[in-house]
C-alpha positions as CSV (number, residue, x, y, z in Angstrom):
1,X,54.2,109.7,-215.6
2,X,53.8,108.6,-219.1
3,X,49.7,107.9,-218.7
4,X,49.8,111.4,-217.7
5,X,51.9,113.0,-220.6
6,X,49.5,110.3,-222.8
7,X,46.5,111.9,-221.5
8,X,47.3,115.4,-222.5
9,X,48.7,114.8,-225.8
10,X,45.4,113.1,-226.1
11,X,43.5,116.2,-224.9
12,X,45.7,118.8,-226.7
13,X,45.5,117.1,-230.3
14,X,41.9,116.5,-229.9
15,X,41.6,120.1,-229.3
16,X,43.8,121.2,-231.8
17,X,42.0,118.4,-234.3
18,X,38.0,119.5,-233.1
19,X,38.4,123.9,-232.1
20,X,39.5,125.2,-235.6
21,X,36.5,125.2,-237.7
22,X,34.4,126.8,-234.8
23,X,37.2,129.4,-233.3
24,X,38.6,130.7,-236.8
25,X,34.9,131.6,-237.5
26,X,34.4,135.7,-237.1
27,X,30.5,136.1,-236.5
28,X,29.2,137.3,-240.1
29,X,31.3,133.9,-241.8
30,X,29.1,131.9,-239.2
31,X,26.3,131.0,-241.5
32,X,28.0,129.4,-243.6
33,X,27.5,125.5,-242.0
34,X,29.5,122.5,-242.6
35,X,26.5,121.3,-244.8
36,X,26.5,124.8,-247.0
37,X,30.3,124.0,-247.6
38,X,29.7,120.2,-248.8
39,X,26.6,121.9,-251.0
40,X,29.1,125.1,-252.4
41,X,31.8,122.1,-253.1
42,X,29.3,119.9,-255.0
43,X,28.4,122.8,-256.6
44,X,32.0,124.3,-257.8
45,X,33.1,120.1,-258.8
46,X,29.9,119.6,-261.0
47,X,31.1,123.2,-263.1
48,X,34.5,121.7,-263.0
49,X,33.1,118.2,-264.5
50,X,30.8,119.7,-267.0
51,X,34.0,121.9,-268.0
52,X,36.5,118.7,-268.5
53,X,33.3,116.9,-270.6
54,X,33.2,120.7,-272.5
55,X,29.7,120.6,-271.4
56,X,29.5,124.3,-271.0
57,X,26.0,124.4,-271.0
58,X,25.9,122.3,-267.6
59,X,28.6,124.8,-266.6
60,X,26.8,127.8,-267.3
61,X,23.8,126.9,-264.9
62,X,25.5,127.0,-261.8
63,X,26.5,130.7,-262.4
64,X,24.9,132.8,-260.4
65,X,22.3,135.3,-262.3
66,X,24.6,138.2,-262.3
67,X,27.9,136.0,-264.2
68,X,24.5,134.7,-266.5
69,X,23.7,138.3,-266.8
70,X,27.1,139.7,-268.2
71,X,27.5,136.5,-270.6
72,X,24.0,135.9,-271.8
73,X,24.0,132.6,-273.7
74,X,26.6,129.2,-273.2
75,X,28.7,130.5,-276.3
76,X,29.6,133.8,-275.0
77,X,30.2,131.9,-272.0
78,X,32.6,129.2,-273.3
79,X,34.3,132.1,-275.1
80,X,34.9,133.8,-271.6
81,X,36.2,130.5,-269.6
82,X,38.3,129.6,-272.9
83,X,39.9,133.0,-273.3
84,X,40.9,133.5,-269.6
85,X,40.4,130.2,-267.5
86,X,41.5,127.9,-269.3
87,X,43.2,125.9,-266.1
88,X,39.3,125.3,-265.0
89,X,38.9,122.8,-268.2
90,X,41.0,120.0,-267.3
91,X,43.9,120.5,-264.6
92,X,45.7,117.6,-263.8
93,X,45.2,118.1,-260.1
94,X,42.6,119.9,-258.1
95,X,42.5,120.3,-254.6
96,X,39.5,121.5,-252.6
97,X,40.8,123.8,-249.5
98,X,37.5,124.8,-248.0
99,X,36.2,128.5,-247.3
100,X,38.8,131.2,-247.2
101,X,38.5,133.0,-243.5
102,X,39.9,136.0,-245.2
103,X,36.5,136.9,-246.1
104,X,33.2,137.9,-244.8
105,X,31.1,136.2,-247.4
106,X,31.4,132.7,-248.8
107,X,34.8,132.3,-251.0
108,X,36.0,128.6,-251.7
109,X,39.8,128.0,-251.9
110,X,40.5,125.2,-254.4
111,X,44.3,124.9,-255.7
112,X,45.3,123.5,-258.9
113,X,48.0,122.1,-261.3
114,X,48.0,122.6,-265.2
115,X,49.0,120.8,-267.9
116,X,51.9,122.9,-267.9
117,X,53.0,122.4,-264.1
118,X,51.7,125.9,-263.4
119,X,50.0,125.9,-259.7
120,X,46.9,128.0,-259.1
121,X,44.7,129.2,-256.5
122,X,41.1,129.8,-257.8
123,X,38.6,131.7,-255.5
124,X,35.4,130.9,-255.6
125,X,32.9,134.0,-254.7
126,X,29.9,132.1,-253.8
127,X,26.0,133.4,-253.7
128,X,22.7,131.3,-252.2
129,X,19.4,131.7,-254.3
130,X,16.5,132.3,-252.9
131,X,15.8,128.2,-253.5
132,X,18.8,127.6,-251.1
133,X,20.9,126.4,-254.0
134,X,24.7,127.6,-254.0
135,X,25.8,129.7,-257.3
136,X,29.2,130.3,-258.4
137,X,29.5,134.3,-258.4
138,X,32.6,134.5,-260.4
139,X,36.5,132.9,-259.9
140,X,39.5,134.7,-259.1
141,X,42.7,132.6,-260.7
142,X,46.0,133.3,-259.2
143,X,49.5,131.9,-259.8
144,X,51.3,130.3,-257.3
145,X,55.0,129.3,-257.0
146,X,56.9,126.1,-255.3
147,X,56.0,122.5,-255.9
148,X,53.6,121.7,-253.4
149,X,50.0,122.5,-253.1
């Protein structure tokens, strides 16, 4: 009896471990691969890195055209991220949660702790060039409450 009950706790955590990032999928949010997340991630941490250096000139590449469009140079730029997203210069914690299934484009989900304690959840619009490189298409910063993230 207990190889049995081993053999299906085996089975079910395996499939509750393996079916999620293919069953939680709706059809349009399938193009977005494994490899295009690790690619929008490395993308998202090198703005966050260039941000905690205040290199906001590294920053400002990896906005997409239309973010470059509406702040036309790295000082109006800085100006915007200072005045408003100030959490996105150094937190003291980030966490990187993956694409939000909410959506039927690419959004990232990171979470993140300021110097004050405040927890956030920044969402991360996403675009692809033409070249096939990622670009951050703007970030939605929200509050959160409770200890954890």
């Amino acid at each position: 009896m207990k190889l049995s009950l081993a053999k299906t706790v085996l089975i079910a955590t395996l499939s509750l471990h393996l079916a999620p990032s293919i069953a939680d999928q709706t059809p349009k949010q399938q193009h977005v691969t494994t490899m295009s997340e690790h690619a929008i991630a490395r993308t998202i941490r090198a703005q966050l890195n260039a941000f905690k250096a205040r290199r906001f000139d590294l920053a400002y590449i990896h906005a997409s055209e239309s973010i470059q469009s509406r702040f036309p140079d790295k000082h109006s730029f800085r100006r915007m991220i200072e005045n408003g997203y100030e959490v996105l210069l150094d937190p003291i914690s980030i966490r990187f949660d993956g694409l939000d299934s909410r959506f039927q484009s690419a959004v990232y989900r990171i979470k993140l702790i300021s110097h004050d304690g405040q927890h956030w959840l920044a969402l991360y619009p996403m675009i692809v060039t033409k070249q096939g490189t990622w670009k951050i298409n703007g970030c939605r910063l929200r509050p959160l409450t409770g200890k954890l993230i």
